[in-house]
C-alpha positions as CSV (number, residue, x, y, z in Angstrom):
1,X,82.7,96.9,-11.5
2,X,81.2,100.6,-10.9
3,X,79.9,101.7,-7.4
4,X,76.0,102.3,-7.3
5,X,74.0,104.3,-5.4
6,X,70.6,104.5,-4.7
7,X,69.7,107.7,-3.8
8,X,67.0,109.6,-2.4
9,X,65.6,113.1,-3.3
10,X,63.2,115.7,-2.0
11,X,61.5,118.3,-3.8
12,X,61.1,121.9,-2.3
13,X,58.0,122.7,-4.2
14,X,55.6,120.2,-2.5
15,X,58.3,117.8,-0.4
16,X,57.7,114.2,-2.7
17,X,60.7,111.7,-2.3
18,X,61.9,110.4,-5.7
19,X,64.4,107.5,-5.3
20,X,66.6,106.5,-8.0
21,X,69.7,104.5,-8.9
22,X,72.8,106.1,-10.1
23,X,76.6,105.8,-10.0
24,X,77.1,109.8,-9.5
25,X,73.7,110.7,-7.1
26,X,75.4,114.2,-7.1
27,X,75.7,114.2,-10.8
28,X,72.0,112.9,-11.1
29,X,71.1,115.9,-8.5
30,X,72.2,118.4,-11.4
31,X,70.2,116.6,-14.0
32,X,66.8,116.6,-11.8
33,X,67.5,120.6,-11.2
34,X,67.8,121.2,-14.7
35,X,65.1,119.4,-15.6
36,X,66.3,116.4,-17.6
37,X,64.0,113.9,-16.5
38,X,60.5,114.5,-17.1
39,X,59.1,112.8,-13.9
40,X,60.6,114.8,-11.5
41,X,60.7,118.2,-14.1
42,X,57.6,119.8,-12.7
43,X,58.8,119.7,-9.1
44,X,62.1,121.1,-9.4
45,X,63.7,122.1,-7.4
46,X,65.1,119.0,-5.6
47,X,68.0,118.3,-2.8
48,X,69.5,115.3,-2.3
49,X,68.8,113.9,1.0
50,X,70.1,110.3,1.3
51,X,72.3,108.0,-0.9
52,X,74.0,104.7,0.2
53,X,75.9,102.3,-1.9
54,X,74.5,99.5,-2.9
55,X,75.4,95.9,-4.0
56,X,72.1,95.2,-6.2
57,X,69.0,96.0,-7.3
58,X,67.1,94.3,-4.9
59,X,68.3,97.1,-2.8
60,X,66.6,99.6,-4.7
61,X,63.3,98.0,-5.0
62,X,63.5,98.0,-1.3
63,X,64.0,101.5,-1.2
64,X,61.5,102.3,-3.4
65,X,58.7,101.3,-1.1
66,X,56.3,102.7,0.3
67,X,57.7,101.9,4.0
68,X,61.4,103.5,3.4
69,X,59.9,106.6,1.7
70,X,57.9,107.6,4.5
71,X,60.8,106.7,7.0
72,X,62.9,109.4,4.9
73,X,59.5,111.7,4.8
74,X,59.6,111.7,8.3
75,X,62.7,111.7,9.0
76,X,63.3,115.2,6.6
77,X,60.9,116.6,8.4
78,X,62.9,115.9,12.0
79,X,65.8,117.8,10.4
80,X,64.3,120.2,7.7
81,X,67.3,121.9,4.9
């Protein structure tokens, strides 16, 4: 079985989180930047500012919350790029 990631990115036009699930988040990263996925298109361009290996999908839900994307909000903004 494949590693997955979740993975966490942050836009440098207005500084939204997008977190997504991937088995390359650096791959993924490339595909956000060039526009490939129309959510995150109009906000390019992104960095990649947390991934961790997962073992489900009940991880990612987790992540996906409200709760953890203000933690990494805030937490970015500790320690901007």
């Amino acid at each position: 079985m494949k590693n997955h990631y979740v993975y966490a990115i942050k836009s440098l036009r207005d500084k939204r989180i997008y977190v997504g699930i991937s088995q390359n988040p650096r791959k993924r990263l490339v595909g956000h930047n060039a526009g490939q996925t129309r959510s995150t298109k109009p906000f390019r361009p992104w960095v990649l500012i947390y991934s961790k290996m997962i073992g489900s999908r009940k991880e990612e839900k987790r992540m996906k919350s409200g709760y953890v994307k203000e933690w990494l909000r805030t937490l970015t903004n500790c320690y901007p790029r």
